[in-house]
C-alpha positions, 0 to 999 in steps of 0.5 A: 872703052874704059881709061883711067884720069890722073888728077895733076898729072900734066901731059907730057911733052915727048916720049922722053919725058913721060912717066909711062916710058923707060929708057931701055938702052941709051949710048954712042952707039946705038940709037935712043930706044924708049920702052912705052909701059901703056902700049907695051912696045918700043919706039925710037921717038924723042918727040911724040909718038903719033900712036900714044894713048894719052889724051890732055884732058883741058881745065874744066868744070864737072864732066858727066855722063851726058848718055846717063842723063834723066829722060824725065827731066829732058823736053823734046821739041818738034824738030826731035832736037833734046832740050835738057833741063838744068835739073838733068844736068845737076843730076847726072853721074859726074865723071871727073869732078871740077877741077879746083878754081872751075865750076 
């Protein structure tokens, strides 16, 4: 399954607050009612809805692609365990690039 990374964009707190909902009818009479445009549903939620897609991606260095790494630069040691040189790691396919001040 493929997604999408949003450099800067902090996660947010609830349903209420995130870029990817709208406010479909608010008023003394009937209950808040927020329309997700990542899920294409409505929830009633003010919190966090348990079946959001959204994933907080912590501070981090480099993110690769730890399957794409090169076998000719891995050792494996008798026990099957995979050792991987810095060379495979220096020379895999970066994801998402570090994030400034992280290396």
């Amino acid at each position: 399954m493929s997604g999408i990374y949003i450099p800067g964009m902090e996660m947010p707190k609830s349903c209420v607050e995130c870029r990817f909902g709208s406010i479909e009818s608010c008023n003394e009479t009937e209950p808040l009612i927020i329309r997700c445009i990542v899920l294409d549903n409505f929830t009633h939620e003010v919190d966090w809805h348990e079946v959001c897609p959204l994933i907080e991606v912590p501070d981090h260095g480099r993110l690769i692609d730890a399957d794409a790494l090169d076998m000719n630069y891995i050792h494996i040691r008798d026990d099957g365990m995979k050792i991987y040189t810095q060379r495979a790691i220096d020379n895999a396919p970066t994801i998402i690039p570090a994030e400034e001040g992280e290396t």
